[in-house]
Backbone of each chain as ProteinMPNN parsed JSONL, in Angstrom:
{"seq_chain_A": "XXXXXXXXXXXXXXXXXXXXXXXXXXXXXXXXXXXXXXXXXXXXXXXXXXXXXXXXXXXXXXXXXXXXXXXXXXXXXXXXXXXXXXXXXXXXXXXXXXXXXXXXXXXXXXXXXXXXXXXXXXXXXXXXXXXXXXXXXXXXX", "coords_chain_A": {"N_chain_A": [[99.324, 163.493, 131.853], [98.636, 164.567, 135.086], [99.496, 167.001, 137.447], [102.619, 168.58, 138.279], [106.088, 169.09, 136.563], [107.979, 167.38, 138.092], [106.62, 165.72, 139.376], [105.257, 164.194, 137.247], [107.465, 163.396, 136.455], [108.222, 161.541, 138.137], [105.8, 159.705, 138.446], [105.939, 158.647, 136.05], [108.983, 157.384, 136.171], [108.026, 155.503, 138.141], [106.326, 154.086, 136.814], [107.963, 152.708, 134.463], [109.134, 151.262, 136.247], [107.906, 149.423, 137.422], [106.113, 148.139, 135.13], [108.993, 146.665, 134.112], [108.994, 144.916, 136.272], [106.704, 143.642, 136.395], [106.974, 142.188, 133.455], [109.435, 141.028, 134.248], [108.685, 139.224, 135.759], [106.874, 138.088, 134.526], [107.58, 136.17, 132.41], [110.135, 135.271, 133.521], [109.226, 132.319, 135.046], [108.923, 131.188, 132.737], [111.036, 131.564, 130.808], [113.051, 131.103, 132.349], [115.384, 132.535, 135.04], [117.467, 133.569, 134.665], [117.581, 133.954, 131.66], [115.42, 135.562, 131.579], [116.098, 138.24, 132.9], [117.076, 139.471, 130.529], [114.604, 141.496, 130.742], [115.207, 144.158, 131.929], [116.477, 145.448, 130.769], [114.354, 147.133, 129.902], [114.64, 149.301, 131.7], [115.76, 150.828, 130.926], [114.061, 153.154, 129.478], [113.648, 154.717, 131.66], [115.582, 156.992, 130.987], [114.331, 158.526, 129.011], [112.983, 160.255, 131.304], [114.519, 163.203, 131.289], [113.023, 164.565, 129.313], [110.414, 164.77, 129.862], [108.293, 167.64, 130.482], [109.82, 169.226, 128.757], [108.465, 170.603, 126.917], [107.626, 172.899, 128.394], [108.939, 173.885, 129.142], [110.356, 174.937, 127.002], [108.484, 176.562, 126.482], [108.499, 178.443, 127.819], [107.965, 178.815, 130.372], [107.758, 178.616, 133.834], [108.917, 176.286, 135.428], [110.922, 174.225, 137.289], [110.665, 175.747, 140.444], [111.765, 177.889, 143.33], [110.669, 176.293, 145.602], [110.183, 173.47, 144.593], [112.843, 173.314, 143.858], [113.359, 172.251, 146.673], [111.829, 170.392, 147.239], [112.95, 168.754, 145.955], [115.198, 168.573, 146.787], [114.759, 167.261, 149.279], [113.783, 164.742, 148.332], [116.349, 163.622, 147.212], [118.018, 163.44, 148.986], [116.862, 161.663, 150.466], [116.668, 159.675, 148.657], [119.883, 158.806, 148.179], [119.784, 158.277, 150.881], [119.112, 155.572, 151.128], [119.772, 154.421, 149.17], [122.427, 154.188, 150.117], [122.711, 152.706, 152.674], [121.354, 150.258, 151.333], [123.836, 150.192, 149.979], [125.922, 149.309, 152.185], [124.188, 147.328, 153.553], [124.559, 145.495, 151.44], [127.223, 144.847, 150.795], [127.81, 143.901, 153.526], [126.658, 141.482, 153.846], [127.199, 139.151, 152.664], [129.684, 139.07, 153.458], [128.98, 138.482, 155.948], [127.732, 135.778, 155.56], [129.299, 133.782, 154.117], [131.533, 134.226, 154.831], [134.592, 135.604, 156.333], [136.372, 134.127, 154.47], [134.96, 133.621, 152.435], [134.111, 133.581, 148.571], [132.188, 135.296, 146.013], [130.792, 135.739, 143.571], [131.22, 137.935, 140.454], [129.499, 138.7, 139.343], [127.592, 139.551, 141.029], [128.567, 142.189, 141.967], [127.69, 144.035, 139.566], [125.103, 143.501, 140.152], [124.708, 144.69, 142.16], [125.171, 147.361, 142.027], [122.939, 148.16, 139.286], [120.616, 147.52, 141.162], [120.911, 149.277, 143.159], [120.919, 151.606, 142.221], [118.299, 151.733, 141.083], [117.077, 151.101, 143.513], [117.616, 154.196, 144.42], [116.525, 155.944, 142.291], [113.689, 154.697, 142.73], [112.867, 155.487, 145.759], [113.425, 158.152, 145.606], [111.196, 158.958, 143.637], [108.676, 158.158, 145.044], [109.318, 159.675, 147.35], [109.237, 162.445, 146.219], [106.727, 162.357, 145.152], [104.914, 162.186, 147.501], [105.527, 164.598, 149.321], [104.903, 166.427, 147.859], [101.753, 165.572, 147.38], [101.178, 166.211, 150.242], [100.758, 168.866, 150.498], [98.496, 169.985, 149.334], [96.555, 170.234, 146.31], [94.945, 173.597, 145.742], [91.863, 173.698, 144.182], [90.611, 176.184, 143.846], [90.69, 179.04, 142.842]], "CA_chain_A": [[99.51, 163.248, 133.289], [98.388, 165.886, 135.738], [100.908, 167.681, 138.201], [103.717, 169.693, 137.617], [107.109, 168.401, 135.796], [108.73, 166.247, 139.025], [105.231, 164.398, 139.716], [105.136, 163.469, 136.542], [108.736, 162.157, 136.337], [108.291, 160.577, 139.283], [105.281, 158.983, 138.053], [107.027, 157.781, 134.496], [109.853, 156.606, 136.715], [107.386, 154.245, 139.071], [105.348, 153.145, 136.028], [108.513, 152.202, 134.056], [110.023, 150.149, 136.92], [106.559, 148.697, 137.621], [106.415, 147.042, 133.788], [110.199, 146.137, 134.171], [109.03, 144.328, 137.811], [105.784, 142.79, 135.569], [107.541, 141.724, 132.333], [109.833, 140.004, 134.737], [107.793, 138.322, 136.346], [105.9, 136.629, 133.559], [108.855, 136.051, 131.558], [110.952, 133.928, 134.704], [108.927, 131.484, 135.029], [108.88, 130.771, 131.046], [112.062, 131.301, 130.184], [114.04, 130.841, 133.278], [115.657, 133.293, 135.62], [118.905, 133.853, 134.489], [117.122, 134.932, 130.226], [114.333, 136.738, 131.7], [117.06, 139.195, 133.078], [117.281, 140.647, 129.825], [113.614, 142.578, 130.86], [115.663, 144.748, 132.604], [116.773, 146.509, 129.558], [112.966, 148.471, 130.372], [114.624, 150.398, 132.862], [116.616, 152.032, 129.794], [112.968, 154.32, 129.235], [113.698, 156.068, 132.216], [116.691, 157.718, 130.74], [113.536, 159.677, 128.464], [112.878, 161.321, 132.014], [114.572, 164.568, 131.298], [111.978, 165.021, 128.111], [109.067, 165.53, 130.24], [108.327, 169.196, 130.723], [110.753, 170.02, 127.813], [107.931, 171.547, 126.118], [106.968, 173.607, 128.852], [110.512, 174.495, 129.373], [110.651, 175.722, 125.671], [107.347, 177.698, 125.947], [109.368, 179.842, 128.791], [106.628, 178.632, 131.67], [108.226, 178.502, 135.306], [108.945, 174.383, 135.464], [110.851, 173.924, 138.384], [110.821, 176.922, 141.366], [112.299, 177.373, 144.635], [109.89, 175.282, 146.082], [110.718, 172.698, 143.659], [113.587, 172.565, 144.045], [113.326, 172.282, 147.914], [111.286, 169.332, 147.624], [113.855, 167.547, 145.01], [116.623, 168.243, 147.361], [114.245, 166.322, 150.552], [113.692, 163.427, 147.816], [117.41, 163.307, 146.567], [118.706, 163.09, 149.933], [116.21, 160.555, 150.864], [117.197, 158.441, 147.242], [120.905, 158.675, 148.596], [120.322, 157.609, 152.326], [118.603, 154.325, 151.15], [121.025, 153.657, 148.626], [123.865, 153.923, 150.95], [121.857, 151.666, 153.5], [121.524, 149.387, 150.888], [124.87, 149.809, 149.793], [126.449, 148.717, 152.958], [123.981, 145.752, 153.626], [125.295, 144.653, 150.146], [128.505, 144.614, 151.159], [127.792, 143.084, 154.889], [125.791, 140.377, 154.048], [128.177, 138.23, 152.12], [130.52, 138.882, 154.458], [128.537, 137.77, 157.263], [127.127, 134.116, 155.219], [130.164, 133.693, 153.254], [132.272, 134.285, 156.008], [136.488, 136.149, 155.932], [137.499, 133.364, 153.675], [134.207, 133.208, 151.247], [133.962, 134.358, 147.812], [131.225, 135.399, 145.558], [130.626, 136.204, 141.794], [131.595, 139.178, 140.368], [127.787, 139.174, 138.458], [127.143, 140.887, 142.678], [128.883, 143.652, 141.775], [127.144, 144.779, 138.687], [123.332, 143.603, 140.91], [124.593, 145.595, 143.489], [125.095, 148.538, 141.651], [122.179, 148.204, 139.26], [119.551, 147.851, 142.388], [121.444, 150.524, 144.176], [120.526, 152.81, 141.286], [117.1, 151.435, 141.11], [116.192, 151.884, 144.961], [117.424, 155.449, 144.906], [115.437, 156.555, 141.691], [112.46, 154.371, 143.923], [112.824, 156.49, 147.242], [113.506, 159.423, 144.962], [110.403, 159.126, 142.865], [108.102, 157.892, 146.037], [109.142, 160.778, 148.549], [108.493, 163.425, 145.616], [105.216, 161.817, 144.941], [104.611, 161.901, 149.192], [106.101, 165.003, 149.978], [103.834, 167.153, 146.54], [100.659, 165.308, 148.031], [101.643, 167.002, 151.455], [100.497, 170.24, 150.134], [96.712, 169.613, 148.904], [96.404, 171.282, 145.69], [93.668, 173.96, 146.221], [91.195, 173.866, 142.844], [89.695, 177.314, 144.073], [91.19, 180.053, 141.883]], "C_chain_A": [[99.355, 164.562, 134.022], [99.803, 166.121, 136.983], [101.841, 168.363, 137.499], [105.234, 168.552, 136.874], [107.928, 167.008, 136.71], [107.479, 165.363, 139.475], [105.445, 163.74, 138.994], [106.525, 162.638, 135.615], [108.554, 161.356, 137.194], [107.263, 159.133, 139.132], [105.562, 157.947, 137.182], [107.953, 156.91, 134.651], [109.329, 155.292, 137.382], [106.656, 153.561, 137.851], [106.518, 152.077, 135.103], [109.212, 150.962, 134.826], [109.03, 148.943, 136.842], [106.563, 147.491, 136.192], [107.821, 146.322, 133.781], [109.219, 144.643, 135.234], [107.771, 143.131, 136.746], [106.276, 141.757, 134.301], [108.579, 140.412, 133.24], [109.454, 138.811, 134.866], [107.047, 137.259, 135.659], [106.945, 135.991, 132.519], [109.895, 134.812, 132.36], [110.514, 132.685, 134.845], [109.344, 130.622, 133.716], [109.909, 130.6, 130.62], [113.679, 130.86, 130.955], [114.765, 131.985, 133.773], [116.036, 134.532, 135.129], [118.147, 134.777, 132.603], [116.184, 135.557, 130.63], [114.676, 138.291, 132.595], [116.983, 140.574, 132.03], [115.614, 141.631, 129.686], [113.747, 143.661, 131.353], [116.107, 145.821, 132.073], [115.516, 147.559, 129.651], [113.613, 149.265, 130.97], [115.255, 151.529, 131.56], [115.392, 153.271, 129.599], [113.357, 155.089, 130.543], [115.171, 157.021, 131.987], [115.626, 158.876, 129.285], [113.007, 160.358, 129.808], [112.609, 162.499, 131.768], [113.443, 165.079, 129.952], [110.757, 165.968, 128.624], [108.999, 166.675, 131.036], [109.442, 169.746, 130.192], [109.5, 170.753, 127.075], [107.029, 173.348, 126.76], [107.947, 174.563, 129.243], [110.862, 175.568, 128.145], [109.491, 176.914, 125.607], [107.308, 178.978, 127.006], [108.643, 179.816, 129.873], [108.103, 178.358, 133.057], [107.937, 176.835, 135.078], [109.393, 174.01, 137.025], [111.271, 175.651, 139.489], [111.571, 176.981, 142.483], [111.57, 176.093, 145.393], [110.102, 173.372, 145.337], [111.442, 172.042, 143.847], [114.166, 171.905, 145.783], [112.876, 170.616, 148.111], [112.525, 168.214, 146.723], [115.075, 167.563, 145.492], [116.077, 167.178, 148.686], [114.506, 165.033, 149.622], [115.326, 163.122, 147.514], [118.302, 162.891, 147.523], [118.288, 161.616, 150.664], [116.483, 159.236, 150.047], [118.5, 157.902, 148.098], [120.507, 157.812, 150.001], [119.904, 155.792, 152.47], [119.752, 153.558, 150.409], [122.204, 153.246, 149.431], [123.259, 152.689, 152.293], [121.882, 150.274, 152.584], [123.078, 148.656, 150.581], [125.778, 148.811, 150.876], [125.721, 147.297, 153.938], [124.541, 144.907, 152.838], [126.598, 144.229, 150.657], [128.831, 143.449, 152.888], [127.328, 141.355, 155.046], [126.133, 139.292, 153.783], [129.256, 138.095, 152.91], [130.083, 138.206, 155.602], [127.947, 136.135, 156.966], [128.364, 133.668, 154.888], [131.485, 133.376, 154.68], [133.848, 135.192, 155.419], [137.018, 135.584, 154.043], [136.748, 133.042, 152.147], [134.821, 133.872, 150.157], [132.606, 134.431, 147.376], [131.398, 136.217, 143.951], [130.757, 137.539, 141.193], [130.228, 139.72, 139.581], [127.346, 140.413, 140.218], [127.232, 141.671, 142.459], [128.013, 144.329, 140.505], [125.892, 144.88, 139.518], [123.554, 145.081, 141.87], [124.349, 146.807, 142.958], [123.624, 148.94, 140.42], [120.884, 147.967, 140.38], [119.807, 148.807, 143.19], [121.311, 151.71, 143.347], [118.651, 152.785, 141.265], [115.859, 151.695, 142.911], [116.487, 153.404, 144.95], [116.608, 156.204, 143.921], [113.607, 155.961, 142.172], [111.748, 155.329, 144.554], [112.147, 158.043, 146.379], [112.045, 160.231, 144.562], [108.908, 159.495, 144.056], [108.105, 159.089, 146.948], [108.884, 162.294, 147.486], [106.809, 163.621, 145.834], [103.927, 161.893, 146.449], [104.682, 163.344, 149.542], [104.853, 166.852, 148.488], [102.872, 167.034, 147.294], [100.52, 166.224, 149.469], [100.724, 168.082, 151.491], [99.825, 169.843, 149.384], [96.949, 170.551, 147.816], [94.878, 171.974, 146.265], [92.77, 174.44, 144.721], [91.019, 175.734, 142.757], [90.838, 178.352, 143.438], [90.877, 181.266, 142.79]], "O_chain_A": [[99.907, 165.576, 133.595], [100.796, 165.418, 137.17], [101.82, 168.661, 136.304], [105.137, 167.326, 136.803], [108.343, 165.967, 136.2], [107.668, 164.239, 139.939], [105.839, 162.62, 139.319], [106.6, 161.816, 134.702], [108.801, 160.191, 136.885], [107.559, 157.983, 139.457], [105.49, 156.734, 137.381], [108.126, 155.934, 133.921], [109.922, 154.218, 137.289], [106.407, 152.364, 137.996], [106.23, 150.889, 134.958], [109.706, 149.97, 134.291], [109.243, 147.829, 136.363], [106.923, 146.315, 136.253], [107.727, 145.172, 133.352], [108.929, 143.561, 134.724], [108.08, 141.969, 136.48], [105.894, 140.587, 134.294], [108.519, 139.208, 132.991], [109.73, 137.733, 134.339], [106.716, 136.114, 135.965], [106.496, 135.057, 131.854], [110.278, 133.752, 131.866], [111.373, 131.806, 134.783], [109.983, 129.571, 133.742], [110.086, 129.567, 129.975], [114.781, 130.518, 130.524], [114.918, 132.758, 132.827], [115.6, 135.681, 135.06], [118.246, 135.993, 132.437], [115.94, 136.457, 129.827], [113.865, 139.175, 132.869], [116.9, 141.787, 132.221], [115.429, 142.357, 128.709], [112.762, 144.395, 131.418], [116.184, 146.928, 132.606], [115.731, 148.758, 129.473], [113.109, 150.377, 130.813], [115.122, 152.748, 131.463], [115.85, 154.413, 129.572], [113.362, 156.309, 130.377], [115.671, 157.661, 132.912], [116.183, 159.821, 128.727], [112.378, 161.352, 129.445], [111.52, 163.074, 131.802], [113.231, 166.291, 129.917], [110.292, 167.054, 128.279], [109.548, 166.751, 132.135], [110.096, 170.589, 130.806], [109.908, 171.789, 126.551], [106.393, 174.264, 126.239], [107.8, 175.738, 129.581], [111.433, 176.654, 128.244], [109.545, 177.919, 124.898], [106.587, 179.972, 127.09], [108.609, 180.882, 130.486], [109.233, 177.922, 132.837], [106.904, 176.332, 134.636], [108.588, 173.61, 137.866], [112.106, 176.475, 139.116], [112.174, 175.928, 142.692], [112.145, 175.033, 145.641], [110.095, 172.323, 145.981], [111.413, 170.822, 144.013], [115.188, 171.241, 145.955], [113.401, 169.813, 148.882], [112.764, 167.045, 147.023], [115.996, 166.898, 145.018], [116.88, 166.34, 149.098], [115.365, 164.244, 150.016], [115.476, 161.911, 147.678], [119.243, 162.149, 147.242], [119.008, 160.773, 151.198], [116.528, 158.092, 150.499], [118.418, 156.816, 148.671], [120.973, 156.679, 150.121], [120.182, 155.005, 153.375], [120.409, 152.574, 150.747], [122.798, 152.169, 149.381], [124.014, 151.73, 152.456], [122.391, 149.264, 153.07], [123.492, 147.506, 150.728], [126.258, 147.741, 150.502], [126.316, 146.533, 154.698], [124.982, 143.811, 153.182], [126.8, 143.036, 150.883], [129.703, 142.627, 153.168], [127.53, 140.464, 155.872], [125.656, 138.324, 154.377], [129.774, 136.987, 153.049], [130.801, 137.395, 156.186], [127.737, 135.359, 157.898], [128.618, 132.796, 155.719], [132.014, 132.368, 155.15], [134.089, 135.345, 154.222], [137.561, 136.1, 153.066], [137.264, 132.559, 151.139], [135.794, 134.605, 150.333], [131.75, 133.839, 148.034], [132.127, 137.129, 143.563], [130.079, 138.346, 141.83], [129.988, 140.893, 139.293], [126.976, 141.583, 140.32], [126.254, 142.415, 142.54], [127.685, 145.48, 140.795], [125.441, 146.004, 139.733], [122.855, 146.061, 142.129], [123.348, 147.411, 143.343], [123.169, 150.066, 140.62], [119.964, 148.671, 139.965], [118.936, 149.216, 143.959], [121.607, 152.806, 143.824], [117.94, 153.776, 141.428], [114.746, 152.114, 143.228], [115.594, 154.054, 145.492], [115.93, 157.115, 144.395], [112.585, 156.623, 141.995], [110.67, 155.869, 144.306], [111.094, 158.678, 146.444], [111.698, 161.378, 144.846], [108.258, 160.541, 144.065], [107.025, 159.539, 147.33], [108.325, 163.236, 148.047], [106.051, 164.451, 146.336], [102.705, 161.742, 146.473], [103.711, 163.586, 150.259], [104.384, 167.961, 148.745], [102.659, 167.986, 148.045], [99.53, 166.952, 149.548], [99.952, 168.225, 152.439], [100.368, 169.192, 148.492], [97.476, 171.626, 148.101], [93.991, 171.399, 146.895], [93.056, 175.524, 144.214], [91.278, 176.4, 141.754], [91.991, 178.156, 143.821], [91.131, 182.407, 142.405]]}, "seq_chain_B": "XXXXXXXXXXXXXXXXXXXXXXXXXXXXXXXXXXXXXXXXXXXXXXXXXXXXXXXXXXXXXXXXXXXXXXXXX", "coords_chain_B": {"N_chain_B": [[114.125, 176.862, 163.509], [111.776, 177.824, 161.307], [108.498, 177.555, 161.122], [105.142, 176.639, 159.465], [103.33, 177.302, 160.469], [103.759, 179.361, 161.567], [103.752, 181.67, 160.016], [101.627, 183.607, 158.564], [99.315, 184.816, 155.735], [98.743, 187.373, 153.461], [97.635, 186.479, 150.897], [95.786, 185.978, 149.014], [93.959, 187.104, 149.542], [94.534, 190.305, 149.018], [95.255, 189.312, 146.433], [92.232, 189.248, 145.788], [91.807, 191.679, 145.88], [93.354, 193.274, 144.151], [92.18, 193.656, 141.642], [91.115, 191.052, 141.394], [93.285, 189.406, 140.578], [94.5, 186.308, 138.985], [95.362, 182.953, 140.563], [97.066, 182.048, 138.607], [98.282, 183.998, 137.63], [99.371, 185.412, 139.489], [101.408, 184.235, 139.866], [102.695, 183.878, 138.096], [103.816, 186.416, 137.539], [105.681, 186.691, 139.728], [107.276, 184.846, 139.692], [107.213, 182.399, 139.723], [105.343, 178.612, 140.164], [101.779, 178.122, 139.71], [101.249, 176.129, 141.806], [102.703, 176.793, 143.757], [101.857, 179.299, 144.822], [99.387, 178.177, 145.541], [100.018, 176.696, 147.829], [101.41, 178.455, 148.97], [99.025, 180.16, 150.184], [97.799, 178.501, 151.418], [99.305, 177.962, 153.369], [101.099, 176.251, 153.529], [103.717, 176.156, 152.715], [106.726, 178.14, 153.253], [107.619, 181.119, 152.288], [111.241, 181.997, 150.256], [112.588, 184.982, 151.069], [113.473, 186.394, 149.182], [111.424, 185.154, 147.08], [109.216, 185.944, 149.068], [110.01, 189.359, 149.135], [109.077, 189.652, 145.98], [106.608, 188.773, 145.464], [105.257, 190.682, 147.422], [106.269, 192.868, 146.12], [105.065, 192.886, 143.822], [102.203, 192.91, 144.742], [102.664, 195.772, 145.163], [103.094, 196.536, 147.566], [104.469, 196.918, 151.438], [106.663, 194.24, 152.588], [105.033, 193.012, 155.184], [103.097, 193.711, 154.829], [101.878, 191.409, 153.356], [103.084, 188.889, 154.428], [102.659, 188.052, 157.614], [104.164, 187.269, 160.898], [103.486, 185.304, 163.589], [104.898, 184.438, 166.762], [104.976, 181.327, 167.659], [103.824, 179.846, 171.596]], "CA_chain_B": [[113.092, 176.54, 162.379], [110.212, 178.467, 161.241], [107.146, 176.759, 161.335], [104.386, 177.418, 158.721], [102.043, 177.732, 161.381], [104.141, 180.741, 162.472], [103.906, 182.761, 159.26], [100.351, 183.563, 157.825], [100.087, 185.717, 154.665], [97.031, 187.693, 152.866], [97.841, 186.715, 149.745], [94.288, 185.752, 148.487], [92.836, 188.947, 150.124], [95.218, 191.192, 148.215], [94.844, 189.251, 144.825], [90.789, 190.083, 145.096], [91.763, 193.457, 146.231], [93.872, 193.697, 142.707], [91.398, 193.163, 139.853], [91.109, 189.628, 141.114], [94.298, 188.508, 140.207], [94.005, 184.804, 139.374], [96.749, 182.62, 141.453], [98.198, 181.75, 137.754], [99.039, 185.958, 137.088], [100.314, 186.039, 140.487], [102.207, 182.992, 139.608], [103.954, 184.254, 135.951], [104.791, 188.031, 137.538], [106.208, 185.964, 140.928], [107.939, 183.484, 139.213], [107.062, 180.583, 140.47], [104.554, 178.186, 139.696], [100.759, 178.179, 140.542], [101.147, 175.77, 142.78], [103.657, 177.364, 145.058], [101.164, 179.84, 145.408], [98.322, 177.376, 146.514], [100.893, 176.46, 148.604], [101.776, 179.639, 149.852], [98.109, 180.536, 149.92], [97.283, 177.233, 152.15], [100.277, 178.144, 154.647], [102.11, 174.866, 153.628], [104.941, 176.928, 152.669], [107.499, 179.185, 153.979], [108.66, 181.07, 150.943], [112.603, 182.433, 150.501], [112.676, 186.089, 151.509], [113.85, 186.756, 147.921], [110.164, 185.311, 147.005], [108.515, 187.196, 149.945], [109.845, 190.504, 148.536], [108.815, 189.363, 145.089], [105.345, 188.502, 145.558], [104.811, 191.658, 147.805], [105.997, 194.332, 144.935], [104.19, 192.574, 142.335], [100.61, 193.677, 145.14], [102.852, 197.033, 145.486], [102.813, 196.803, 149.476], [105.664, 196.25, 151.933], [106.386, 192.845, 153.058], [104.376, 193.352, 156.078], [101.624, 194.066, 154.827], [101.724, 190.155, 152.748], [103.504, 187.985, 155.359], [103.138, 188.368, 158.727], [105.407, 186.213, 161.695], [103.209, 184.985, 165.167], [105.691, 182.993, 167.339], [104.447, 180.157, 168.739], [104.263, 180.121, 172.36]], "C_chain_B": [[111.768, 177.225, 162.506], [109.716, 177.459, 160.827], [106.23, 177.3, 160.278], [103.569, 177.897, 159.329], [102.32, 179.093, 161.595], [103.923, 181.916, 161.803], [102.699, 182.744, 158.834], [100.856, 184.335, 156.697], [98.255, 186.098, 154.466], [97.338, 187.426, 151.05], [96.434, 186.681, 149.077], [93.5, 186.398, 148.514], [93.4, 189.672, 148.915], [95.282, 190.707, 146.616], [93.853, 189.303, 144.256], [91.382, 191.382, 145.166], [92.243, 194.304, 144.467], [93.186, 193.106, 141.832], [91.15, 192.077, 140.068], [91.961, 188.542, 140.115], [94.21, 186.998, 140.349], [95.669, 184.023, 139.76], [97.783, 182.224, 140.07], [99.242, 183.697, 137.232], [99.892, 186.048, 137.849], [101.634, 185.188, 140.3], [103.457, 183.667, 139.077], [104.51, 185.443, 136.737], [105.525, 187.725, 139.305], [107.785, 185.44, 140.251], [108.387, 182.057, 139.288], [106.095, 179.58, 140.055], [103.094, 178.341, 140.569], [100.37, 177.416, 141.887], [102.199, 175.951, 144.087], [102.733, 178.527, 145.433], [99.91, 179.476, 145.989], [98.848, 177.183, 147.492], [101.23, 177.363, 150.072], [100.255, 179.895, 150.538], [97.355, 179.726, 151.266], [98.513, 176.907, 153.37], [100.888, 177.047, 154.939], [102.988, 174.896, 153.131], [105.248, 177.997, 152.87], [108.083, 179.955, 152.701], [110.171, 181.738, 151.441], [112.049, 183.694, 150.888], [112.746, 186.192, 150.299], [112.253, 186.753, 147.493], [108.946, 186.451, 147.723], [108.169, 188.588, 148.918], [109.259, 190.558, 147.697], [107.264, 189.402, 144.85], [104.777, 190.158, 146.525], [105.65, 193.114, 146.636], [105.222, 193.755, 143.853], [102.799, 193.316, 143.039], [101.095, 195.017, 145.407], [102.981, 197.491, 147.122], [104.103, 196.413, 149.448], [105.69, 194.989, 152.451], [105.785, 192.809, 154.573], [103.198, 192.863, 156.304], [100.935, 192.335, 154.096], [102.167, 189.237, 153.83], [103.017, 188.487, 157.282], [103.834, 187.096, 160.105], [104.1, 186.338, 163.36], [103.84, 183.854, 165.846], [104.909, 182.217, 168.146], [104.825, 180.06, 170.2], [105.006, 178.531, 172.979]], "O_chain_B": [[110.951, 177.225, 163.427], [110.294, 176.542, 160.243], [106.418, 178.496, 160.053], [102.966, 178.894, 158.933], [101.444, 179.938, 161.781], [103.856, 183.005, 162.374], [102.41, 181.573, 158.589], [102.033, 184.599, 156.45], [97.198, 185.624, 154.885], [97.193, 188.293, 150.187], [96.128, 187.75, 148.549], [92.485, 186.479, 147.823], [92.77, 189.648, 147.858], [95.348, 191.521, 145.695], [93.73, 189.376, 143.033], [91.281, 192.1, 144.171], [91.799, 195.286, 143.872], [93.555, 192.078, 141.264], [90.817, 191.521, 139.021], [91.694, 187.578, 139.398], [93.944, 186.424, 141.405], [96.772, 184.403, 139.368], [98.996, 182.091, 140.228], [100.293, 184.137, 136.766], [100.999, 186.512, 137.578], [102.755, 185.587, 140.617], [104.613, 183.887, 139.437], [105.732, 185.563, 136.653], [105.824, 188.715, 139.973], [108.969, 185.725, 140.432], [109.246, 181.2, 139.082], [105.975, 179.943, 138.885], [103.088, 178.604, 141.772], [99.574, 177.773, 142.756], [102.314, 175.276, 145.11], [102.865, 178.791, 146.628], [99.335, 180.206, 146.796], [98.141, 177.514, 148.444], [101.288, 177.204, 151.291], [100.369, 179.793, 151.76], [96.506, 180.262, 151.977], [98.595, 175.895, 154.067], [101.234, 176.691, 156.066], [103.486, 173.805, 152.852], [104.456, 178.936, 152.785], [109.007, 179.415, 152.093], [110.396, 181.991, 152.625], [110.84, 183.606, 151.103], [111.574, 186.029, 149.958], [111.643, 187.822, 147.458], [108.198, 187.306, 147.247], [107.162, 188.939, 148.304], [108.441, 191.466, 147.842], [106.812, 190.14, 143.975], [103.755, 190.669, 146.067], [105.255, 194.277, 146.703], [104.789, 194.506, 142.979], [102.196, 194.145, 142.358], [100.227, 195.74, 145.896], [102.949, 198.616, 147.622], [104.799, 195.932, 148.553], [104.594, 194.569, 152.821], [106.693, 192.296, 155.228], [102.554, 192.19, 157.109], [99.75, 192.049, 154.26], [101.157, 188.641, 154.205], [103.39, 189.556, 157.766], [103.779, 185.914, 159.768], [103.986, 187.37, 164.021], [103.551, 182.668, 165.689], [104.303, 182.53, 169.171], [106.037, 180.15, 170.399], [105.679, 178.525, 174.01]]}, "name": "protein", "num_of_chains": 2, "seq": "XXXXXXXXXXXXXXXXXXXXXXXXXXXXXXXXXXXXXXXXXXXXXXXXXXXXXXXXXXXXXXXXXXXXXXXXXXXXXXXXXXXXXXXXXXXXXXXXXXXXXXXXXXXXXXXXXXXXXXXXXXXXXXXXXXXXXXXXXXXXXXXXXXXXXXXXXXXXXXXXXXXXXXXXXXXXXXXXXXXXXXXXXXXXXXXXXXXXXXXXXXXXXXXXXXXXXX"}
């Protein structure tokens, strides 16, 4: 994969969700909602993340820089402000159908918090991937 | 807020001027990666001051003579 070490997490991160989002998808129909859930277990590969650019890390190369890390504090803040956006629709929305007196399943609480992990490594991955591009590499040596 | 527009730099002058330093040398004795110096290079970053200095003793000049500041009017 070309780019530097956070492209190409960022990339690894969107391709892994992407097959999660696919596998779903063909799987729901077939087996029904509720068992084609367990495709979700995919997301577990992005916990090999931190791997990529361990070897570049070991061969003593500059991985991440100031710059770097400049841009992974814009994306990390940007992960967070969606999550919390999400977070508090989550929380509003049941309240507002449901009404004072509703309830609702305690399976919510785990969705909520798995998709509220899943949009901010999203954003995260996305405004790296946006924010790299920004700044044209220049081939010319 | 500085602006990138506001800061130019010669870095690309001064790494023919030295042996034709290639942007990965200036990179490794910087310490940053090559593409913070395309970066730098393409005035779509501001670097730290810490960098600044950094990158101007590696060409041996004062920071001056690598960055320079035109405020926008």
């Amino acid at each position: 994969m070309a780019g530097n070490v956070q492209q190409r997490q960022a990339r690894f991160i969107l391709a892994v969700y992407a097959a999660t989002a696919v596998v779903y998808a063909v799987l729901a129909p077939l087996i029904g909602f509720r068992p084609a859930c367990g495709a979700f277990g995919i997301f577990g590969l992005a916990g090999f993340t931190p791997l990529i650019g361990r070897k570049d890390r070991r061969a003593g190369k500059v991985v991440m820089d100031e710059r770097d890390l400049s841009i992974d504090r814009e994306a990390t803040v940007a992960g967070y402000s969606f999550f919390w956006l999400f977070f508090v629709a989550a929380c509003m929305i049941p309240w507002v159908v449901k009404g004072p007196d509703g309830t609702i399943s305690v399976n919510f609480l785990m969705l909520m918090l798995g998709f509220g992990a899943f949009i901010l490594l999203v954003v995260w991955s996305l405004v790296i991937l946006i924010l790299y591009r920004r700044q044209d590499d220049d081939p010319v040596q | 807020m500085t602006r990138c527009s506001e800061i130019s730099n010669r870095i690309r002058r001064l790494r023919f001027d030295h042996g034709e330093m290639t942007q990965e040398a200036l990179a490794d004795r910087a310490g940053v990666t090559r593409q913070t110096i395309i970066a730098l290079e393409a005035a779509k970053y501001v670097p730290s001051l810490l960098l600044a200095f950094r990158i101007a003793g590696v060409f041996g000049v004062g920071i001056e003579e690598v960055f320079q500041y035109e405020p926008s009017s």
